[in-house]
Residue frames relative to the residue before (quaternion, step in Angstrom):
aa qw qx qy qz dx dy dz
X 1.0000 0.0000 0.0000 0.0000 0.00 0.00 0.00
X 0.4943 -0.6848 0.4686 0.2592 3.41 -1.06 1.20
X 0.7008 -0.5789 0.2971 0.2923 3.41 -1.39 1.34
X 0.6901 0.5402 -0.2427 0.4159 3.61 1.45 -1.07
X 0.6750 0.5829 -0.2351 0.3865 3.18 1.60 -0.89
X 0.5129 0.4298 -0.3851 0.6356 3.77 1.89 -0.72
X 0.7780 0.3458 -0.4970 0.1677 3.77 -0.62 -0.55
X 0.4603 -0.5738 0.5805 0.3492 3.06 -1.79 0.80
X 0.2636 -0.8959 0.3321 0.1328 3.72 -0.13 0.97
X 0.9010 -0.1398 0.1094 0.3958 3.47 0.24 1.58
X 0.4103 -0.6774 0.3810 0.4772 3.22 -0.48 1.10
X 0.5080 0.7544 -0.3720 0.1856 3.67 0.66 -0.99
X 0.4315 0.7509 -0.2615 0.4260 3.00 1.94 -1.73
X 0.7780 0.4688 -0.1342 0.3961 3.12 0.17 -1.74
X 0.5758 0.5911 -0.3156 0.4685 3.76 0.84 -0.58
X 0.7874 0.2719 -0.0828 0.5470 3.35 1.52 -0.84
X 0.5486 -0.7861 0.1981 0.2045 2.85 1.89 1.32
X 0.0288 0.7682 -0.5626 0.3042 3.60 1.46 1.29
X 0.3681 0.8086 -0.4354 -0.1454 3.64 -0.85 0.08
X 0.4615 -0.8313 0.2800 0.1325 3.15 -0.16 0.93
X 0.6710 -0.4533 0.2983 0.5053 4.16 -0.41 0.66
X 0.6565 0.5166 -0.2613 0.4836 3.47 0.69 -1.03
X 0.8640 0.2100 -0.1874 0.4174 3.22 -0.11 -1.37
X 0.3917 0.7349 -0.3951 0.3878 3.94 1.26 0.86
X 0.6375 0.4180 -0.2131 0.6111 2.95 1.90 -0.97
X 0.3661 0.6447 -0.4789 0.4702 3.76 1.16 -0.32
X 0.8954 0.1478 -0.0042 0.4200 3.41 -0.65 -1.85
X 0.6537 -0.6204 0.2817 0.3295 3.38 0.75 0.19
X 0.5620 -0.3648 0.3802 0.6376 3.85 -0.75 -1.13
X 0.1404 0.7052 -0.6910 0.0736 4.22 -0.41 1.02
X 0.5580 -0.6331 0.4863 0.2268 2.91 -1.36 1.29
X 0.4927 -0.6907 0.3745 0.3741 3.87 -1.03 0.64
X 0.3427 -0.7753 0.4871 0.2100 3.52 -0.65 0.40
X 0.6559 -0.5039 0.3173 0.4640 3.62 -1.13 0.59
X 0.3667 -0.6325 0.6671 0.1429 2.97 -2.08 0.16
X 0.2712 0.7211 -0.5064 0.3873 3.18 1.46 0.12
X 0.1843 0.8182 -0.5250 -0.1450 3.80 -0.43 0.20
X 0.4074 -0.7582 0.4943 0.1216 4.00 -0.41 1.18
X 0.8062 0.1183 0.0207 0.5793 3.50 0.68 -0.86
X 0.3687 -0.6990 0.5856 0.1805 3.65 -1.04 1.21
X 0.7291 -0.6255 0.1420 0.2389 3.42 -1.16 1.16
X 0.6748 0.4274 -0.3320 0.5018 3.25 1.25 -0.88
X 0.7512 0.3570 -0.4912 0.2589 3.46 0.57 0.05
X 0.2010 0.6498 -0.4748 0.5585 3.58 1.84 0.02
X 0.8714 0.2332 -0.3055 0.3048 3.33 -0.36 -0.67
X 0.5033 0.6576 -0.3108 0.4666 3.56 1.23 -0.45
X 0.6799 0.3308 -0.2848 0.5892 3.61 0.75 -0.95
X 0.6007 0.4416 -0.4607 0.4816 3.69 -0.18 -0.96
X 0.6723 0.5412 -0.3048 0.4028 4.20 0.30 -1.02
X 0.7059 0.4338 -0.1719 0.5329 3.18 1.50 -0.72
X 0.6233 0.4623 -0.3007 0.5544 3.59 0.94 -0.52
X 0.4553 0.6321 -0.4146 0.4704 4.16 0.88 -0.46
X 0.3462 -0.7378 0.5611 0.1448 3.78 -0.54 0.84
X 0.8211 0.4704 -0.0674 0.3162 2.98 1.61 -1.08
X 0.6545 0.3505 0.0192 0.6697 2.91 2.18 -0.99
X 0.0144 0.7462 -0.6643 -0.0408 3.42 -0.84 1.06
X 0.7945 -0.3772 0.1912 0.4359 4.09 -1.07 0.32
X 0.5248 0.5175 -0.3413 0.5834 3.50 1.41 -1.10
X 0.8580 0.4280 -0.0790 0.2727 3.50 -0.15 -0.85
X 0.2839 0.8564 -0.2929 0.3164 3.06 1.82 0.34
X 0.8686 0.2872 -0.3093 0.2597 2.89 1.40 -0.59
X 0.0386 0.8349 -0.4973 0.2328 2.99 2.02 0.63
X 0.5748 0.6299 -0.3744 0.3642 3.95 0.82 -1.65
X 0.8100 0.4753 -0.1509 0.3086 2.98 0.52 -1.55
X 0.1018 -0.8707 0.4255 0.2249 3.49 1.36 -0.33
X 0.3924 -0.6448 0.6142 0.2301 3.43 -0.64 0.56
X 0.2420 -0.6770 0.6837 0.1251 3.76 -0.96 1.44
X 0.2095 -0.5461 0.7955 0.1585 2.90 -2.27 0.87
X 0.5796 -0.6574 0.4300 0.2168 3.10 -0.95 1.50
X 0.7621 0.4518 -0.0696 0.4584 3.44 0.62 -1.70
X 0.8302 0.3146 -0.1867 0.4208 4.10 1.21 0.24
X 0.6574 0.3938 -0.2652 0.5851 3.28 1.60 -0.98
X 0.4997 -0.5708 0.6034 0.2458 3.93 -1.60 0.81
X 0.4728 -0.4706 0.5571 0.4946 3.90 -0.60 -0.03
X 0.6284 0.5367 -0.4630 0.3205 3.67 0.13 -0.55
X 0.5998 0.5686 -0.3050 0.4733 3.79 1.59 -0.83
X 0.4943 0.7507 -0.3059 0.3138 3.19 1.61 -0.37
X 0.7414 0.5280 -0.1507 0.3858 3.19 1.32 -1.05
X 0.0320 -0.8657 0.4994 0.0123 3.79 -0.59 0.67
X 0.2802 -0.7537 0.5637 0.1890 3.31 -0.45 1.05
X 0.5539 0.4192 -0.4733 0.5417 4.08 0.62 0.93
X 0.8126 0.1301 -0.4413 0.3578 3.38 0.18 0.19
X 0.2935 0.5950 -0.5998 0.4472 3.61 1.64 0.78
X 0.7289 0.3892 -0.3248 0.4601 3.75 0.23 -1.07
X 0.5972 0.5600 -0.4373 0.3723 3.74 0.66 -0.20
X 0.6843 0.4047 -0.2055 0.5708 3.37 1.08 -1.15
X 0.5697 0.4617 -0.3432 0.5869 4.06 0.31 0.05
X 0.6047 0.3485 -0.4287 0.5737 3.99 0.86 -0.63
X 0.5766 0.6502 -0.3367 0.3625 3.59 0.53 -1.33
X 0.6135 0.6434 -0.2016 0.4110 3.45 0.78 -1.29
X 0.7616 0.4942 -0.0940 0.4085 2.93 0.46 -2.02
X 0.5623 0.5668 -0.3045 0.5195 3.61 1.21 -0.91
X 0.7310 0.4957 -0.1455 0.4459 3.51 0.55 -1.55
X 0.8117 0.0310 -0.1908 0.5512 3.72 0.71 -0.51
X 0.8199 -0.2952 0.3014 0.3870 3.82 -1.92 -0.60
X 0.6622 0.6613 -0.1912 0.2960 3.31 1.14 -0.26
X 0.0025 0.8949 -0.4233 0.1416 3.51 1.26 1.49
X 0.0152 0.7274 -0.6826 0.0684 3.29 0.15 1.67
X 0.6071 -0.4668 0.4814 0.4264 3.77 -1.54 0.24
X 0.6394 -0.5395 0.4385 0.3282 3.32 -1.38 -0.07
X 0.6180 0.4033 -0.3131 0.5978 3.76 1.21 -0.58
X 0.5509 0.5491 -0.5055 0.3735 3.77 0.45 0.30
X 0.4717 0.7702 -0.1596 0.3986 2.68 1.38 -2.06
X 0.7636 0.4354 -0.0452 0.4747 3.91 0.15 -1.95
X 0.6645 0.4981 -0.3141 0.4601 3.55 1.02 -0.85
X 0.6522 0.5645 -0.2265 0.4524 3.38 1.06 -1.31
X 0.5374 0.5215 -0.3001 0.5909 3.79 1.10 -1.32
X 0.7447 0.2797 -0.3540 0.4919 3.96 0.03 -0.44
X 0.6511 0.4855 -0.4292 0.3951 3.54 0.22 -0.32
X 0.6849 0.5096 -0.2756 0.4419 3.50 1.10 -0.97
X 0.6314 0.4920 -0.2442 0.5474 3.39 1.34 -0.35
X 0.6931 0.3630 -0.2690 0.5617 3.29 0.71 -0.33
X 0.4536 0.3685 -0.4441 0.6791 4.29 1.14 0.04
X 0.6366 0.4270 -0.4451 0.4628 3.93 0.10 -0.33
X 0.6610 0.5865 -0.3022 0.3575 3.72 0.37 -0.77
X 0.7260 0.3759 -0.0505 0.5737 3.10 1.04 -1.58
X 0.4971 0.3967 -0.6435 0.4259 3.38 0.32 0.38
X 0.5253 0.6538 -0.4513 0.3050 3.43 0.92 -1.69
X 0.8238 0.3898 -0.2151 0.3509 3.39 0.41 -1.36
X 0.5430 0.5865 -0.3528 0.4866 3.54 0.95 0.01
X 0.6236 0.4322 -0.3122 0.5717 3.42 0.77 -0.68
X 0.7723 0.2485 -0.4843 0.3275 3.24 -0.04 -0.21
X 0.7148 0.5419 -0.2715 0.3487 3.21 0.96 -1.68
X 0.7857 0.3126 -0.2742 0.4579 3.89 0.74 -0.59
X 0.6186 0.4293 -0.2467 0.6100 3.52 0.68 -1.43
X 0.3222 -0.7392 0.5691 0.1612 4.17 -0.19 -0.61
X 0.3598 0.7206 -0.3583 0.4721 3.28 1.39 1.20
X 0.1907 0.7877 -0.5571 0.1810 3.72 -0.56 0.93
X 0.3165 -0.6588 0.6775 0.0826 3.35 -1.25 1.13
X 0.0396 -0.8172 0.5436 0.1871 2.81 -1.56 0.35
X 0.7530 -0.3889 0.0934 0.5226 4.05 -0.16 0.27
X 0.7744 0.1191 -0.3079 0.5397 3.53 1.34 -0.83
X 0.4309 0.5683 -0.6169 0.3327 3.26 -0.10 1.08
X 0.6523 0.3290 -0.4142 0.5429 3.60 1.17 -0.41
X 0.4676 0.5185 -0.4986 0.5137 3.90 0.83 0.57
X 0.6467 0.3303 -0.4278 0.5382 3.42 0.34 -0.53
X 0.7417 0.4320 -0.3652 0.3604 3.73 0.27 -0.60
X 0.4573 0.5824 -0.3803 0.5542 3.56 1.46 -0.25
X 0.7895 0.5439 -0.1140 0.2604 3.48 0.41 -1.14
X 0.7136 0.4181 -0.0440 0.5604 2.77 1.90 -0.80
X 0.7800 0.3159 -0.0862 0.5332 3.41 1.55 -0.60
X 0.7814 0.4949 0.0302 0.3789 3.42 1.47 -0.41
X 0.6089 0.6847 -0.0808 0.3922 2.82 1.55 -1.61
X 0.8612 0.2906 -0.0416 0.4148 2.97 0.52 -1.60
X 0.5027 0.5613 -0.4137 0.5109 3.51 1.96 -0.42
X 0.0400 0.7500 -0.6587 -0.0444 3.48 -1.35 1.11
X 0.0446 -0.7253 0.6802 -0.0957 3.89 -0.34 0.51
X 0.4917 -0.7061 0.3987 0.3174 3.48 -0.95 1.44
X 0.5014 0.5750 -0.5513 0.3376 3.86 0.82 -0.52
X 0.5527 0.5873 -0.4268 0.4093 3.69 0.85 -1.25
X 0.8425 0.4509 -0.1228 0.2680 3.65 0.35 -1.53
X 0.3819 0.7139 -0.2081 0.5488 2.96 2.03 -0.34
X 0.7939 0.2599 -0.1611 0.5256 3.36 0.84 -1.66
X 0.6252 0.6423 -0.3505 0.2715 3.48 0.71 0.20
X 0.4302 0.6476 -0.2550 0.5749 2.67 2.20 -1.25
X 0.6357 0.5966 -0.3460 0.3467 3.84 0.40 -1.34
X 0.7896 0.4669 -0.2065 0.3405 3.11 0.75 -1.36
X 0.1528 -0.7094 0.5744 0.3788 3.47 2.01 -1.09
X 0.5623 0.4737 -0.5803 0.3502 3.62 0.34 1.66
X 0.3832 -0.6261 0.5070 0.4518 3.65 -0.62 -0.21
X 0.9228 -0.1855 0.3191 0.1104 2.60 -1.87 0.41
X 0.6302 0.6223 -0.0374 0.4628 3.10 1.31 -1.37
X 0.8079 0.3631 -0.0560 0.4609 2.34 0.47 -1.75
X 0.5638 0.5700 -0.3783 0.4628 3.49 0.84 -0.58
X 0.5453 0.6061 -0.2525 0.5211 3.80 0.76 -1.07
X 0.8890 -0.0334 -0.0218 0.4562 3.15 -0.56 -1.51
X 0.5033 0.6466 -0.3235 0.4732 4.18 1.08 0.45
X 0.7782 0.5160 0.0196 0.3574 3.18 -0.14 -2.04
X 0.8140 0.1933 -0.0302 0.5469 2.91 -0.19 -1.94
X 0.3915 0.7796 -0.4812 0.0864 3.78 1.10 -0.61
X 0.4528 0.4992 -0.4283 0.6020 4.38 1.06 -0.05
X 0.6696 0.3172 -0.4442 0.5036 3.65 -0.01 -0.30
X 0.8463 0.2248 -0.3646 0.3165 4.05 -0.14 -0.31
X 0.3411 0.6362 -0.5320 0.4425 3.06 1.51 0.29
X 0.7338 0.4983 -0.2024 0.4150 3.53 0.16 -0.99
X 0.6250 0.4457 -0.2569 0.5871 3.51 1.08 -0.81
X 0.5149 0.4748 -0.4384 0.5633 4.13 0.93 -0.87
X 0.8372 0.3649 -0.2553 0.3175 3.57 -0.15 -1.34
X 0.5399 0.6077 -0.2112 0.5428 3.47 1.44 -0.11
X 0.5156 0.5278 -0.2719 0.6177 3.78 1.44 -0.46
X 0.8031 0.2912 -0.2507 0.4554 3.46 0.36 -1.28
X 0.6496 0.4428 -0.4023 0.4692 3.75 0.62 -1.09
X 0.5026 0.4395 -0.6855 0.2903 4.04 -0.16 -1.05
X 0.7238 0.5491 -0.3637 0.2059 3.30 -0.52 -2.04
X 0.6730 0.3830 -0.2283 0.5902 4.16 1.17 -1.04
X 0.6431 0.3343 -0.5184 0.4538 3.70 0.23 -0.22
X 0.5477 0.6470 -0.4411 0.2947 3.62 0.70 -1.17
X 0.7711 0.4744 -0.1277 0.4049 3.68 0.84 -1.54
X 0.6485 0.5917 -0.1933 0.4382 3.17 1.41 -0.96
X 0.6523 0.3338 -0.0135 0.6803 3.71 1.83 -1.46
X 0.1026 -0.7854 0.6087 0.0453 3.83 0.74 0.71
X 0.1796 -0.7385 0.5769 0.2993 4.15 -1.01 0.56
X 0.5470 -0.5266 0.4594 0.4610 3.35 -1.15 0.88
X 0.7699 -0.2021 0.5509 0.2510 2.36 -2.63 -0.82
X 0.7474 0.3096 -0.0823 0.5820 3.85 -0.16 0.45
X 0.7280 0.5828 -0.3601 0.0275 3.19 0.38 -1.49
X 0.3610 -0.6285 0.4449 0.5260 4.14 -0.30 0.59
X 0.6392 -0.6116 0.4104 0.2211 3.28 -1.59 0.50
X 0.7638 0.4742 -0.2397 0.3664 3.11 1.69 -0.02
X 0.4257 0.6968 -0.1907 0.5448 2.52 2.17 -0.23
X 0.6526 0.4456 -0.3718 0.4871 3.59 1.24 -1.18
X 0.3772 0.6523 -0.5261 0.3943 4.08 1.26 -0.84
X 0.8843 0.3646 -0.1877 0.2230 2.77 -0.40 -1.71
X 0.5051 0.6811 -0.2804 0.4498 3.36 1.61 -0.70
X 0.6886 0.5362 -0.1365 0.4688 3.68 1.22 -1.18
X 0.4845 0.5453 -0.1768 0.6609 3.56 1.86 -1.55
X 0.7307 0.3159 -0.3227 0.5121 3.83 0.03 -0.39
X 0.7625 0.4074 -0.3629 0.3477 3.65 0.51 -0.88
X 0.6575 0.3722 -0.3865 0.5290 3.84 1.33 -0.33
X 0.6290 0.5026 -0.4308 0.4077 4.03 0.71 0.03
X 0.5353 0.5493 -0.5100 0.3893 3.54 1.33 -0.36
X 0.6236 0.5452 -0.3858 0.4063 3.91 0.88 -0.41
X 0.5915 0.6447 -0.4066 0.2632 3.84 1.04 -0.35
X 0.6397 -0.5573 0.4693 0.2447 2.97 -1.82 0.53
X 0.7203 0.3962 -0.2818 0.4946 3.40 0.70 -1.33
X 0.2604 -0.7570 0.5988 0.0245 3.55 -1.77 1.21
């Protein structure tokens, strides 16, 4: 399978509501949102940078935290501020004027369905990632793919490239690494019938690893 065809492409991707087998079982069954888009990206991103209490354009990449390989778990990886950044970002960019305390609720839930998967995979299914393996999966699927939306949003942020890749967006390939290794064991473990519709078997698999979560 062609390199362009495996990557989950950018966080940007996701702003334009790309989703991918993997990250379906992540967020669940979400309804699709408009394409209507009102506001182009860099300024979405300018205001939302401005409205953050915490984050101003210089400082963008604070979001992105900068990983020590040799101390932080992938789970440290995750940040419910730059979920709520990207979901404000959204909201600017299309018809879909939720409040800001929705907005913050939703960012923590999505972080915290990110967490717990982490923790399923390891603890039930026996699956774990570790920091340079989502480098190698950055490196190999991501790195080298540049498309001007990517560069656009990077510019927005006043990070490079880089940083966006192996910083920023770095919760999306965590999830996509841990999604590479786990499909292949749920697949074997949740065998699809005879007949079964292919979306139906998703959802059949998506229920059988959420029945182990924590969050209610």
């Amino acid at each position: 399978m062609q390199k362009k065809n495996r990557i989950i492409i950018f966080s940007v991707c996701a702003l334009f509501f790309i989703v991918a087998f993997s990250r379906q079982i992540v967020f669940g069954n979400e309804k699709n949102v408009t394409n209507n888009v009102s506001v182009d990206l860099e300024t979405a991103v300018a205001k939302v940078l401005n409205e953050m209490p915490d984050v101003t354009k210089n400082q963008a990449k604070s979001l992105g935290k900068s990983v020590n390989l040799n101390s932080q778990s992938v789970e440290n990886t995750m940040d419910n501020k730059k979920a709520e950044f990207r979901l404000k970002v959204h909201n600017e960019m299309s018809n879909l004027k939720h409040d800001n305390a929705y907005l913050e609720k939703v960012a923590i839930e999505e972080t915290e369905r990110y967490i717990d998967a982490i923790r399923i995979a390891e603890e039930i299914y026996g699956v774990s990632i570790t920091q340079e393996e989502v480098n190698q999966y950055i490196a190999t699927n991501v790195a080298d793919v540049v498309l001007p939306e990517k560069e656009r949003y990077a510019k927005a942020l006043g990070i490079s490239l880089y940083d966006l890749d192996y910083n920023f967006d770095r919760d999306f390939y965590v999830m996509d690494t841990l999604w590479d290794k786990l499909m292949p064991v749920l697949l074997e473990r949740y065998p699809r019938e005879d007949g079964e519709d292919p979306n139906l078997y998703l959802d059949r698999i998506k229920n059988e690893f959420y029945s182990h979560s924590s969050i209610r």
